[in-house]
N, C-alpha and C positions, 0 to 999 in steps of 0.2 A: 454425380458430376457437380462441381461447386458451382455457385451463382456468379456471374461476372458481375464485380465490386462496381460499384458506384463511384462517379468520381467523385475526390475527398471534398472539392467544395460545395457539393450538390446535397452533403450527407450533415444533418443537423447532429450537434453531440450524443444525443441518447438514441441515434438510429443505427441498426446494427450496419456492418461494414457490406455485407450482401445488399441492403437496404428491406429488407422484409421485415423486418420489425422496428418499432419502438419502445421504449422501455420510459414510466414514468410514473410520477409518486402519486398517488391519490390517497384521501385518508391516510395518512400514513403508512398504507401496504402499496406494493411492486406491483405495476400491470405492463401490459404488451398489448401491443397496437399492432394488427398484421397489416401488409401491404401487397399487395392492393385487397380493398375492398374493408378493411372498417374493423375486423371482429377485434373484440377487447377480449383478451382470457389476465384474471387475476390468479397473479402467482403465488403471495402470500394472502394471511388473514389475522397475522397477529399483533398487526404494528400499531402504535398506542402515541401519544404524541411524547411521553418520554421514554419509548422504546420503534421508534419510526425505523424503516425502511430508506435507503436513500446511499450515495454515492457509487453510480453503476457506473462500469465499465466492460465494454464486450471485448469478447477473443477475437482477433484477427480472420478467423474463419467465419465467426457469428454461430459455432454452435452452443459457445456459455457465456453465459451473461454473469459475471460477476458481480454481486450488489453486497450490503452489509446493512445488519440491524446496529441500529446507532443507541447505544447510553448516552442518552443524553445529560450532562449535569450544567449547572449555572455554574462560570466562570466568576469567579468573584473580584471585583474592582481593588487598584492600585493606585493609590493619590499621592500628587508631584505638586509643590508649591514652586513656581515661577517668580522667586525674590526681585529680578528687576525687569517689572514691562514692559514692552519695545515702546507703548506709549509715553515711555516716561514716568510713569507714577510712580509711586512709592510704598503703596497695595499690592503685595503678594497675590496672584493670581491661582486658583485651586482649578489643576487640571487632572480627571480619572481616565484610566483605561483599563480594560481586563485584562487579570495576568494571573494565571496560576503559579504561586507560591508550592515550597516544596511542603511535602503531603496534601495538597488541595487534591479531591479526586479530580479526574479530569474524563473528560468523553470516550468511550469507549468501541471498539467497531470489530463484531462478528460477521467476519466473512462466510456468504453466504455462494453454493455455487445452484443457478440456473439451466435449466434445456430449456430454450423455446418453444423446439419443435414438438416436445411430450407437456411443455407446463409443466413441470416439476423443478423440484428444487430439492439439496440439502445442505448442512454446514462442509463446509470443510474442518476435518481436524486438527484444527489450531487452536492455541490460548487465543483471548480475545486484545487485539492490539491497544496497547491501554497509553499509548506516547504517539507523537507527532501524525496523528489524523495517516487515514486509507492509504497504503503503501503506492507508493509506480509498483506496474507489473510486469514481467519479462517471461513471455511464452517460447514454446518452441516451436518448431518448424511443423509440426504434426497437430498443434493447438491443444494438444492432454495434458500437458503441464505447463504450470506457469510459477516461476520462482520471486519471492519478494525480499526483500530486504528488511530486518528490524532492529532497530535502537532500542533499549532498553531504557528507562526512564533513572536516570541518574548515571549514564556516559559509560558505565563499567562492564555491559555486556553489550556483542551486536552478532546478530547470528541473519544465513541466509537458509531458507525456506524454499521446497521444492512440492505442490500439492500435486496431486492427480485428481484433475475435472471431472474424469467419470465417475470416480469412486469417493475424492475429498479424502481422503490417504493424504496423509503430512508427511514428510520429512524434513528433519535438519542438515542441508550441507553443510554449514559453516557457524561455528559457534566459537566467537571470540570473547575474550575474557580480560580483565585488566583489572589488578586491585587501583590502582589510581586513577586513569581517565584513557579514555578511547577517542579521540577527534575527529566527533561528526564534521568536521569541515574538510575532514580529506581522506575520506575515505574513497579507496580502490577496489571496486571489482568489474570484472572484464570474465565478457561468457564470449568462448570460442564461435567460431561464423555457427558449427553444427551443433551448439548449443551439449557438448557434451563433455566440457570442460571449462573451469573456471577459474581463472584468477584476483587473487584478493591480498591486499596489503592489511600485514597485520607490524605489531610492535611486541609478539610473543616473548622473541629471546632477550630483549631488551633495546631492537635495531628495529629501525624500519621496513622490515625485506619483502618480497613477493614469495606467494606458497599457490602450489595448482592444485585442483583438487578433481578428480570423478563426478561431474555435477549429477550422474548415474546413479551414483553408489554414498556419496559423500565423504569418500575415500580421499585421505591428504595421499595424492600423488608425489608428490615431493616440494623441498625448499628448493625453489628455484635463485635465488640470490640468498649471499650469506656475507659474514664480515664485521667489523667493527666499524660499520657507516650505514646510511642510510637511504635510501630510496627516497627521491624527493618529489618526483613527477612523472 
């Protein structure tokens, strides 16, 4: 029988949703904090300060803890001269900030899947996410799978992702492709209430249109809109 949730303001970020655990980074490795009564069990033991442990997120049920070992790399500084100072002067002002340039490596993040209740862990089988930092995660109704979303670094691939938490079993439901550019800024997808279907805007035929797909199977179900126009919202 599940634990009666905790209410959400009672519940600090890294404490699982049941409230029986916490999850937090020491040394660089994953530990768990049980509730009530104190016992620590550490989960990992390989996390290094430039291969650390670190951005966890739990399942809605609290039976996996999602975490990720981090590549870390230095982001390498980008310098902006400020021709005319608000003060007035006539001194160029030198302002840096970090910015990954194309080919800079950039941070990397292996998702890692957690049981609390056994302390164990393994990867999930995915490449390791190598563009815009730890995905949102979208579970199902039963908490065995949870599908993410990924952009590919340079706009021309975006594919969605369906793991199984007990086993860390990948699949691909959706793998979109553009030799020119795919617009992260508007992208569509919509998972049905029972999480067993899904909709996603793509720009395949050359149109904007909506496609559904088996989030099951990864099966394109059909083009649901067609036409010489576009989908716009």
């Amino acid at each position: 029988e599940a634990a009666p949730l905790v209410p959400a303001e009672a519940v600090p970020p890294d404490t699982s949703p049941n409230g029986h655990w916490s999850a937090f980074i020491r040394d660089h490795d994953l530990w768990l904090h049980a509730h009530p009564g104190g016992t620590e069990t550490r989960l990992t033991h390989d996390g290094t300060d430039v291969r650390p442990y670190g951005e966890m997120t739990w399942a809605p049920d609290s039976r996996t803890l999602v975490a990720y070992r981090i590549h870390a790399v230095p982001i390498k500084p980008v310098y902006l001269i400020e021709s005319s100072p608000k003060d007035g002067g006539t001194r160029g002002v030198t302002h840096q900030h970090e910015y990954a340039q194309p080919g800079d490596p950039m941070p990397t993040y292996e998702m890692w899947l957690f049981d609390p209740a056994m302390g164990t862990g393994k990867p999930a089988q995915t490449e390791a996410i190598d563009y815009d930092g730890p995905p949102d995660l979208h579970w199902d109704h039963a908490g065995h799978r949870l599908t993410f979303q990924r952009m590919d670094r340079g706009y021309q691939r975006f594919r969605i992702f369906v793991v199984d938490t007990q086993t860390g079993a990948a699949q691909t439901l959706v793998d979109d492709r553009a030799e020119t550019f795919i617009d992260s800024t508007n992208l569509y997808v919509h998972f049905t209430e029972d999480g067993r279907e899904v909709l996603h805007a793509s720009e395949r035929d050359g149109w904007r249109h909506l496609y559904l797909y088996d989030s099951e199977t990864g099966t394109l179900k059909n083009q649901v809109t067609h036409g010489a126009w576009v989908v716009r919202q």
